[in-house]
C-alpha positions in Angstrom: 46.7 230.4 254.3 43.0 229.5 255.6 42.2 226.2 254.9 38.6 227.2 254.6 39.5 229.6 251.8 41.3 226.8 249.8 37.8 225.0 250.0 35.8 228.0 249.0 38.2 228.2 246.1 37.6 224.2 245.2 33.7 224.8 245.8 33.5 227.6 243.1 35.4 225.6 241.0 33.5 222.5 241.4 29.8 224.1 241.2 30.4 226.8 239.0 28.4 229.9 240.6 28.5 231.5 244.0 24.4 230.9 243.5 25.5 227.2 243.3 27.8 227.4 246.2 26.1 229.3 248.8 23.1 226.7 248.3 25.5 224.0 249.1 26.7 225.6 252.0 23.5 227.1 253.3 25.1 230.5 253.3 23.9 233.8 251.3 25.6 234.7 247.8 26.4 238.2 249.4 28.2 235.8 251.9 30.2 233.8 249.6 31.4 237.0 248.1 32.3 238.4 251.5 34.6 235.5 251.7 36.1 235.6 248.5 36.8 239.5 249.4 38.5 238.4 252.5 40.5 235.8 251.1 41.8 237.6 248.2 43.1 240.3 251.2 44.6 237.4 253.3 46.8 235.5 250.1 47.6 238.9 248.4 45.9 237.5 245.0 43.2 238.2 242.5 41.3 235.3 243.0 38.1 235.8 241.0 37.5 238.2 238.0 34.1 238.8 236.2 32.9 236.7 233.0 29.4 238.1 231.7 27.0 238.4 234.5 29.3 235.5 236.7 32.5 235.1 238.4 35.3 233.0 237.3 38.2 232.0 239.1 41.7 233.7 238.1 44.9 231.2 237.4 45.9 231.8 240.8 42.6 231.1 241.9 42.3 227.6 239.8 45.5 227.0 241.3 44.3 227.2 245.3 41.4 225.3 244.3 43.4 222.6 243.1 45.7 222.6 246.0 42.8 222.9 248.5 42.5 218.8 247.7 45.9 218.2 248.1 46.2 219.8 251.1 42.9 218.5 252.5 44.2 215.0 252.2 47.3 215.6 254.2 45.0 216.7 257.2 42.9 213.8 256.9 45.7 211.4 257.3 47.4 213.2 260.4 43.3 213.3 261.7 43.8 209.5 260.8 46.8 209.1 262.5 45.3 211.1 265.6 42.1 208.6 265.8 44.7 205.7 265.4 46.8 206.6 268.6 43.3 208.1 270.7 41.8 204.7 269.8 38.3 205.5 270.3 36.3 207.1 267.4 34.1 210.0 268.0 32.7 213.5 266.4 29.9 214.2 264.1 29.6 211.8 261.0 26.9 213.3 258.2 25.7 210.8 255.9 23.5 211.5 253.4 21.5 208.2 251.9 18.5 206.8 249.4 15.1 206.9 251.3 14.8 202.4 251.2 18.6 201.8 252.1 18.8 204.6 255.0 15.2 203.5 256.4 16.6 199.8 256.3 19.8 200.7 257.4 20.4 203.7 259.7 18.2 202.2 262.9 20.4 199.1 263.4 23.6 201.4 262.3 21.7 203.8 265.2 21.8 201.7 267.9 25.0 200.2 268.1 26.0 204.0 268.0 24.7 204.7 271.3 26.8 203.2 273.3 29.9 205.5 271.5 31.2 209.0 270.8 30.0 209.4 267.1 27.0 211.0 266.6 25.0 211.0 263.3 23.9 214.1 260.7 21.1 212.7 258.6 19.9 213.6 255.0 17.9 211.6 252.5 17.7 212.2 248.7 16.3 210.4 245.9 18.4 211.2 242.9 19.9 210.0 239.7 22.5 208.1 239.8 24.6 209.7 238.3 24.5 212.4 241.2 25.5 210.5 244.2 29.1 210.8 243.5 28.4 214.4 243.2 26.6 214.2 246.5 29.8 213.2 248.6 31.0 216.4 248.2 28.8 217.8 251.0 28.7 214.4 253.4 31.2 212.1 254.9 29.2 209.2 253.6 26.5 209.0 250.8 24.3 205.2 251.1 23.8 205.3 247.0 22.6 202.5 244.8 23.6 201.5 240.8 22.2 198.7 238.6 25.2 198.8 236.8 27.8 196.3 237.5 31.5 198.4 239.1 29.4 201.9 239.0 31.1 204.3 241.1 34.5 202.5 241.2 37.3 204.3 243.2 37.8 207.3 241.5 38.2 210.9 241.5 39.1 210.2 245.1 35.9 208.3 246.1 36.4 204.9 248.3 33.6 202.5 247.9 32.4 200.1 249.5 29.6 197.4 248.6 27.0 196.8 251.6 24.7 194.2 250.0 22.9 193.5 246.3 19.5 193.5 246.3 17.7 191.5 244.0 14.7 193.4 242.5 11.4 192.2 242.0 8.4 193.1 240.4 5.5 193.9 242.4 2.1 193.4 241.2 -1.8 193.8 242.9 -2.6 190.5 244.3 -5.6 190.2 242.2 -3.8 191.0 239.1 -3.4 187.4 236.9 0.0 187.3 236.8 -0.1 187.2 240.7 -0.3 183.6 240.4 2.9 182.4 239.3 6.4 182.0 241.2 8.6 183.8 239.2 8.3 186.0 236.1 10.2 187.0 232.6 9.9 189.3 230.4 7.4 187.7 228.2 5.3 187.4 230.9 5.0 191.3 231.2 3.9 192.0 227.6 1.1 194.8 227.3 1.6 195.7 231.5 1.3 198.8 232.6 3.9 200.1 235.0 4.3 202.1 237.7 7.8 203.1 237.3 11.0 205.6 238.2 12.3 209.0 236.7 14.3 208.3 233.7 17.8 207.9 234.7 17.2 206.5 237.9 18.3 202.8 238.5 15.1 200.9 238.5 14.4 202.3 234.9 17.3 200.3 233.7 15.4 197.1 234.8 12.3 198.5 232.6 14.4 199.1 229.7 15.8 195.7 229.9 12.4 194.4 229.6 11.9 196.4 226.8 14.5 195.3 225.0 13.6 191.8 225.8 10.1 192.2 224.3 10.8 194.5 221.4 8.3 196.8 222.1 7.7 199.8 224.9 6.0 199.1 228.1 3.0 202.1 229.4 4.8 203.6 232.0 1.5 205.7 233.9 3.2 207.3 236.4 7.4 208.3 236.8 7.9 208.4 240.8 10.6 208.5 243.0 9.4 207.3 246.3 9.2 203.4 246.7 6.4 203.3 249.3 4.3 205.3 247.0 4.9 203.3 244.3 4.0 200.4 246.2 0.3 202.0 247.5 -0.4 202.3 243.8 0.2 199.3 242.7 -2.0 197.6 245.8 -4.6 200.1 244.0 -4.5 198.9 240.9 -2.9 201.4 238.8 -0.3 199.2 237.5 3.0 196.6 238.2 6.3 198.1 240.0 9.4 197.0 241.0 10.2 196.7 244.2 13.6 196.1 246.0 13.2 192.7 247.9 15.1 192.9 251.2 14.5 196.8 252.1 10.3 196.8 251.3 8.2 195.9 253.7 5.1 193.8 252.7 2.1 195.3 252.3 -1.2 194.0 252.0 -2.6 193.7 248.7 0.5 193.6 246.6 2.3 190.2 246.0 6.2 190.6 245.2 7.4 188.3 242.4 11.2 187.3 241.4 12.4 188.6 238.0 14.4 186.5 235.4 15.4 186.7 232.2 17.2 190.3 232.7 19.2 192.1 235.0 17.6 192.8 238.1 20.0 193.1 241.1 21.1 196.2 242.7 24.0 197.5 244.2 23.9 199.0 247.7 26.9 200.9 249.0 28.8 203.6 250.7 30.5 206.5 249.2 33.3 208.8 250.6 35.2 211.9 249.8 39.6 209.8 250.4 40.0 212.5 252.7 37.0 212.5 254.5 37.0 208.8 254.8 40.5 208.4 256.8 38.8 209.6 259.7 37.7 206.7 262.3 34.7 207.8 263.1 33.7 207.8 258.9 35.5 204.4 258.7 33.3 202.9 261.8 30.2 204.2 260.3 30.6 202.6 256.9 32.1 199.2 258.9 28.8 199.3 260.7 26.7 199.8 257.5 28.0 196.8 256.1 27.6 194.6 259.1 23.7 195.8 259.6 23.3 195.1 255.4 24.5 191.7 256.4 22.3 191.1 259.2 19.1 192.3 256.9 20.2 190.1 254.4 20.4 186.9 256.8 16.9 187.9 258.5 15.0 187.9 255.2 16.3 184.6 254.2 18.0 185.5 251.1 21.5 184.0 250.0 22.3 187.3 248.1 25.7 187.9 247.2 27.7 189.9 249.4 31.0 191.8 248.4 33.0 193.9 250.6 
């Protein structure tokens, strides 16, 4: 039984169409099918049967896409085991991280690689939160962030681990009147117009806190997902942002300011498939993420809270 058929299997069943899983795995549909052909003639099983215009998997097909974890785990801890007795991590480790945390992180995490056998894949994507779990399907490790206190906990065989919290601050133009002042609540903000995020994304939360605080809506002109963008707005004018406070680098013309009154801290951190994460090479990866985090915490000053 091909090991890469069990996947194919779990892929269908996790994404739903062969549409969805040839995109994923930068194949063709009319490859995906190919495969599905094959691997029904290898097992000796109906594995897929038509619903509508789609395919479905059959019983025994739900079955080998269930197993496909099972069995994917055992590999990963003899591959574990291997890297334990060879002693020295190496192969490819793909990662897949938020545009601020990777452009913070991955140079530092860079250069202590070159002097080893692990070589980085690198992706960026600015999504939801809600997708980043999702996201470690395709990557060893995904650099995600959350708002939310214990988000994306060890489950559904993820491993977490925390690399820093970031406090998050609001950023304003340095000629605006509230520029002035040390720190800022959410009385303060009353009537601002923001620059803000895509609804669902974690700086949103912040905004919605504010809201709540002040019992009334805040103008949000623009939604947008890039924080450097976000930042050359503001320094224009078009309204207040929030900023993270260790991975934005100042620019001139905007003035970052500490929030209070409302949550405003965010959660950096590393995401892995279990299975994926037993190998050594993952495991270095993620140590080294942590200890760079660390190291851009200490430069900036800050005494944020670090969890491991």
């Amino acid at each position: 039984m091909d090991m890469r058929h069990l996947e194919l299997l779990r892929d269908l069943a996790d994404r739903g169409t062969l549409a969805a899983v040839a995109a994923a795995t930068h194949r063709t549909p009319s490859a995906v099918s190919q495969q599905l052909r094959t691997a029904e003639r290898e097992i000796g099983v109906r594995l897929v049967e038509p619903d509508g215009r789609r395919l479905r998997l059959t019983p025994e097909g739900r079955l080998l896409a269930a197993g496909a974890d099972e069995v994917g785990e055992v590999l990963a801890r003899v591959r574990g085991r291997l890297d334990e007795l060879v002693g020295t991590p190496a192969g490819t480790v793909s990662i897949g991280t938020l545009p601020s945390a990777g452009e913070a992180l991955l140079p530092g995490v860079l250069q202590r690689l070159s002097s080893t056998q692990i070589y980085l894949e690198i992706d960026d994507f600015d999504v939801s939160e809600a997708e980043f779990a999702v996201r470690a399907r395709d990557v060893d490790v995904v650099v995600a962030h959350s708002l939310t206190p214990g988000a994306a906990s060890v489950q559904d065989g993820l491993v977490r681990r925390v690399i820093a919290r970031e406090p998050i601050d609001v950023a304003l133009p340095a000629s605006h009147p509230l520029a002035g002042r040390a720190t800022l609540r959410p009385a303060d903000l009353a009537g601002t117009t923001w620059v803000g995020v895509p609804v669902g994304y974690p700086f949103d939360t912040v905004l919605g806190s504010i809201e709540r605080d002040l019992g009334a809506p805040l103008e949000r002109r623009y939604r947008l997902r890039d924080n450097r963008l976000v930042e050359s707005l503001v320094a224009s004018g078009e309204g207040l942002g929030l900023l993270p406070r260790f991975t934005t680098r100042s620019r001139q013309g905007v003035v970052i300011r500490p929030l209070q009154g409302v949550r405003a801290h965010r959660s950096i951190f590393a995401l892995s498939r279990q299975q994926r994460h037993e190998r050594l090479a993952v495991r270095t990866v993620v140590d080294l993420l942590v200890e760079v985090g660390r190291d851009l915490v200490r430069a900036r000053g800050e005494a944020a809270t670090l969890e491991g």
